[in-house]
C-alpha positions as CSV (number, residue, x, y, z in Angstrom):
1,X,19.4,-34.8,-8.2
2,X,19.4,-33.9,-12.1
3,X,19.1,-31.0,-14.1
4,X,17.3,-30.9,-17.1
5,X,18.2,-28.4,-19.5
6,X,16.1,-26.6,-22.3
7,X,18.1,-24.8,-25.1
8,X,17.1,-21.4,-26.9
9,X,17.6,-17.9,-27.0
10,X,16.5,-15.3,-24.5
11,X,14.1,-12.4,-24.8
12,X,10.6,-12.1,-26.2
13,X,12.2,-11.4,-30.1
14,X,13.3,-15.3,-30.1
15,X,10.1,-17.0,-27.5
16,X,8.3,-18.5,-30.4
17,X,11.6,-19.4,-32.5
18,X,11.5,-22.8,-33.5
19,X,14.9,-23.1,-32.0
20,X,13.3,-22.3,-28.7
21,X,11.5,-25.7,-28.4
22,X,13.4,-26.5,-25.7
23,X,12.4,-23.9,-23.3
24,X,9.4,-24.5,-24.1
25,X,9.5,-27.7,-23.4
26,X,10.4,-26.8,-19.6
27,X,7.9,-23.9,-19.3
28,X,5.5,-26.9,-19.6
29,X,7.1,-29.4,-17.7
30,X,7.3,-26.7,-14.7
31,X,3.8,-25.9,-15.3
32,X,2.1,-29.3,-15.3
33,X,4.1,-30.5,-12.3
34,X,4.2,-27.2,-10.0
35,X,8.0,-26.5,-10.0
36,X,8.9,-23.3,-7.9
37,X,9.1,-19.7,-9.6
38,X,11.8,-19.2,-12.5
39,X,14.7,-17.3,-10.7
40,X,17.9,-15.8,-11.9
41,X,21.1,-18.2,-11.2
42,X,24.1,-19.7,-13.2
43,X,23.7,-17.3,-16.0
44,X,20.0,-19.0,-16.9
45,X,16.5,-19.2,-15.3
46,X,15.7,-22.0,-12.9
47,X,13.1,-23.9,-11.8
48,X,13.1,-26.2,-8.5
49,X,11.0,-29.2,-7.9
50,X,10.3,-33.1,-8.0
51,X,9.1,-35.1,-10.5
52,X,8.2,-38.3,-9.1
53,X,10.7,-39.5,-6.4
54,X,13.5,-37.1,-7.8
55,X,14.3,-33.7,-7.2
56,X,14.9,-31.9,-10.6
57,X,16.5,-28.6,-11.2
58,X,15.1,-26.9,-14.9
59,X,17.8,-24.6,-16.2
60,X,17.1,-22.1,-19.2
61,X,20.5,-20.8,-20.5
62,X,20.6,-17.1,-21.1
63,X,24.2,-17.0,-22.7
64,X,22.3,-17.4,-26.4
65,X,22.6,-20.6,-27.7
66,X,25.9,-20.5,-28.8
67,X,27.5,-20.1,-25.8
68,X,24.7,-22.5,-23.7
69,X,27.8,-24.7,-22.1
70,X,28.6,-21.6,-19.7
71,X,25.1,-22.2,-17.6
72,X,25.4,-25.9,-18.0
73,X,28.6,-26.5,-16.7
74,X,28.3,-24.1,-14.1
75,X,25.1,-25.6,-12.2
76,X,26.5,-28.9,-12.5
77,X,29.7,-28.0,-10.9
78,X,27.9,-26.2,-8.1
79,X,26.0,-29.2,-7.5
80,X,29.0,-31.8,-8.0
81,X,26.8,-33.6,-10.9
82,X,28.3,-35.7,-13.5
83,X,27.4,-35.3,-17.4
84,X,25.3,-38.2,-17.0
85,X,22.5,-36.4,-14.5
86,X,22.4,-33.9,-17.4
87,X,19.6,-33.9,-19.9
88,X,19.2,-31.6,-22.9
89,X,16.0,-30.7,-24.5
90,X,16.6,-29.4,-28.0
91,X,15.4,-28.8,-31.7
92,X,16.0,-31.5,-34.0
93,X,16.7,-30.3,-38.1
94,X,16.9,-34.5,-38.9
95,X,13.8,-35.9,-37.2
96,X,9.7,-34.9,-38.4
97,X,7.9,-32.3,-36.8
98,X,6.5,-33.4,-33.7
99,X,8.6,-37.0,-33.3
100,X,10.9,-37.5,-30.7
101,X,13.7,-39.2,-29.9
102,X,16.3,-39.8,-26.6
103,X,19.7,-40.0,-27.5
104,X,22.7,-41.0,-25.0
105,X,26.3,-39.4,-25.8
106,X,27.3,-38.7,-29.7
107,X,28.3,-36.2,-31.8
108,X,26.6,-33.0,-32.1
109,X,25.7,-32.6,-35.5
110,X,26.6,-29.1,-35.9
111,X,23.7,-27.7,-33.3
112,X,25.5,-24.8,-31.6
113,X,24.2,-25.3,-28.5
114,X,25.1,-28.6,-27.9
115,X,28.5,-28.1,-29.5
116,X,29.0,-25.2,-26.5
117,X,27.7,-28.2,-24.2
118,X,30.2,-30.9,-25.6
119,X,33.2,-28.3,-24.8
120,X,32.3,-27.6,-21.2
121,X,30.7,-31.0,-19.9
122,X,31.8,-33.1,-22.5
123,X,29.6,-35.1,-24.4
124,X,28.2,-37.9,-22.0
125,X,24.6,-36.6,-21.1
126,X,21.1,-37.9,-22.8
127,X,19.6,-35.3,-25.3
128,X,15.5,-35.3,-25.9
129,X,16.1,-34.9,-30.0
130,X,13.0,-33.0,-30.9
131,X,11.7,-32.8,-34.0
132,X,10.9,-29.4,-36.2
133,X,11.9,-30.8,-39.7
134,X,14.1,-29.3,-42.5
135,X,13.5,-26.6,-45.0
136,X,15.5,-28.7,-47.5
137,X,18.3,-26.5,-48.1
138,X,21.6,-26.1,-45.7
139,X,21.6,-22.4,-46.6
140,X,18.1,-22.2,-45.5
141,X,18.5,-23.8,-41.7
142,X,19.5,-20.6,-39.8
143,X,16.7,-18.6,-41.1
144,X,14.4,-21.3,-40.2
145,X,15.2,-22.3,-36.8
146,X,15.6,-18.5,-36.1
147,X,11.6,-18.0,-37.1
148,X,8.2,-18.7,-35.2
149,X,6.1,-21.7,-35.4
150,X,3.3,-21.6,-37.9
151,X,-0.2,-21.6,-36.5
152,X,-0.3,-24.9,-38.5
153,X,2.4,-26.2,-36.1
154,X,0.4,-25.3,-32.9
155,X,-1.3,-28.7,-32.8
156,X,1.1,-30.8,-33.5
157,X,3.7,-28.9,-30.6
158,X,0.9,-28.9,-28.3
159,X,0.6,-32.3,-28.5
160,X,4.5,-32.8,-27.9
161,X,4.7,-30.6,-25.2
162,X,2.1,-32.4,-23.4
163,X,3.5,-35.5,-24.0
164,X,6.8,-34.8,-23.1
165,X,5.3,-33.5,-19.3
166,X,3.6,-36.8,-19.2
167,X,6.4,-38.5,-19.8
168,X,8.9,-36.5,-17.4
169,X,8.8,-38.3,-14.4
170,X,9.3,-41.2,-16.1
171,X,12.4,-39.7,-18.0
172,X,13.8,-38.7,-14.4
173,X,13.1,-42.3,-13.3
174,X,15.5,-43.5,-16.7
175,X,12.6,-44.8,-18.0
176,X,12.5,-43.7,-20.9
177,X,10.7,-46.0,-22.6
178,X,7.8,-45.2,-20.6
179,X,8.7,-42.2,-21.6
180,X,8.5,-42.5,-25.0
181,X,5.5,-44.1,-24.9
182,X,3.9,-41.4,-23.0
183,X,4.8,-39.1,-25.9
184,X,3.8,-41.1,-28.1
185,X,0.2,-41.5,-26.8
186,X,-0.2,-37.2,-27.0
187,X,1.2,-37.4,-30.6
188,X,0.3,-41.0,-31.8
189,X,-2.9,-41.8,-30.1
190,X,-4.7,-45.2,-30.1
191,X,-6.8,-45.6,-33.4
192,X,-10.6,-46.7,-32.5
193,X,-11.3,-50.1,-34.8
194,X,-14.3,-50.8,-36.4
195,X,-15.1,-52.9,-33.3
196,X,-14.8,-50.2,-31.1
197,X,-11.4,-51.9,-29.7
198,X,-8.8,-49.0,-30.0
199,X,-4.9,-49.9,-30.9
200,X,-2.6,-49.2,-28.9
201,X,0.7,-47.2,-30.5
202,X,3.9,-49.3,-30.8
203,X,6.6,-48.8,-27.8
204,X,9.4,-46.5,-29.4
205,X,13.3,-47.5,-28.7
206,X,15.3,-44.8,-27.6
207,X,16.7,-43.4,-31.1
208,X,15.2,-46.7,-32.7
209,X,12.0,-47.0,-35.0
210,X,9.4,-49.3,-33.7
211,X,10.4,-53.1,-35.8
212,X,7.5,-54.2,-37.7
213,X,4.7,-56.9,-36.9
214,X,5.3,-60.2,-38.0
215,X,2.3,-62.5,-39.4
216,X,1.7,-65.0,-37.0
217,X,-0.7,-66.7,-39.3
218,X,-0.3,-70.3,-40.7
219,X,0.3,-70.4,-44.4
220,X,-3.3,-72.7,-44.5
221,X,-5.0,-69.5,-42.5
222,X,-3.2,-67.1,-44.8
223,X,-5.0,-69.1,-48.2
224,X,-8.6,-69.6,-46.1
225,X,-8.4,-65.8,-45.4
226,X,-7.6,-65.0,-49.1
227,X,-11.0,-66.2,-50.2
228,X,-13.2,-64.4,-47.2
């Protein structure tokens, strides 16, 4: 069994917070994959079901995000878990809106939630680092994770919330580069050539950018294809 965990605040006044990505990210993950009704327990919401061949609880913390460690620690005591069948859902000030990135262990970078995690599971579970960008200042970040989306965000989070429900299965299977390259096909789709032939986006390494194509070309083919 795992638990997957989605960090935000509680209460309609925070729902569309960009700091509330991660329950959104499990509102959709129970929706796509027909997860049992949310119900009260361990001071959060949860959601029962399967995703592939594993059974997967979803767990909301209600504490506020400050204090999100309290659930946490509590459902994976009651279910005798380790740190490692824990993963966190959560925004992501340092990566572009939209991108996505899985993360083993580490620091927590000063995100309250997981800092609450770190002190009551310690800090040995896999994050899903999600991206909302930076307003550029550090005296600007509480205001902005605290406020809604844009409606110019709505396609972009659309697109990463349906990619992350393709991908969960594979996530639950610790697959994540399936995975990521589930996201990655909602967010990053295949470009169409001129020939009709679409491109296929580059597998992503877990925290890692995709390495660069090399030029398998012969330095005669690379002077004949100068003068085409």
């Amino acid at each position: 069994m795992q638990i997957f965990v989605g960090l935000g605040n509680p209460g309609a006044k925070y729902a569309a917070n960009r700091h509330n990505i991660g329950f959104m990210a499990l509102d959709r993950i129970a929706a796509d994959h027909g997860f049992g009704p949310w119900k009260s327990k361990f001071q959060g919401q949860i959601a029962e079901g399967r995703l592939g061949a594993d059974k997967v609880l979803l767990l909301k913390p209600e504490t506020y995000m400050n204090k999100s460690g309290q659930s946490v620690g509590e459902a994976m005591r009651f279910y005798k878990l380790e740190p490692g069948d824990i993963t966190v859902f959560h925004d992501e000030l340092d990566l572009a809106p939209g991108n996505c990135r899985v993360k083993m262990g580490g620091g927590h970078a000063g995100h309250n939630g997981l800092r609450s995690i770190h002190q009551h599971i310690t800090e040995n579970y896999r994050r899903i680092r999600l991206g909302i960008g930076h307003p550029g200042r550090k005296e600007l970040v509480a205001a902005y994770v605290l406020h809604d989306f844009h409606k110019m965000d709505q396609d972009w989070l659309d697109d990463l919330l349906r990619g992350l429900s393709d991908g969960a299965a594979h996530l639950a299977d610790g697959d994540t580069g399936k995975f990521q390259n589930a996201v990655a096909l909602r967010t990053a789709p295949p470009r169409s050539s001129k020939s009709g032939n679409a491109t296929a986006p580059q597998p992503v390494a877990p925290d890692s950018e995709s390495p660069a194509a090399t030029d398998s070309r012969s330095p005669l083919q690379k002077l004949m294809d100068k003068f085409r």
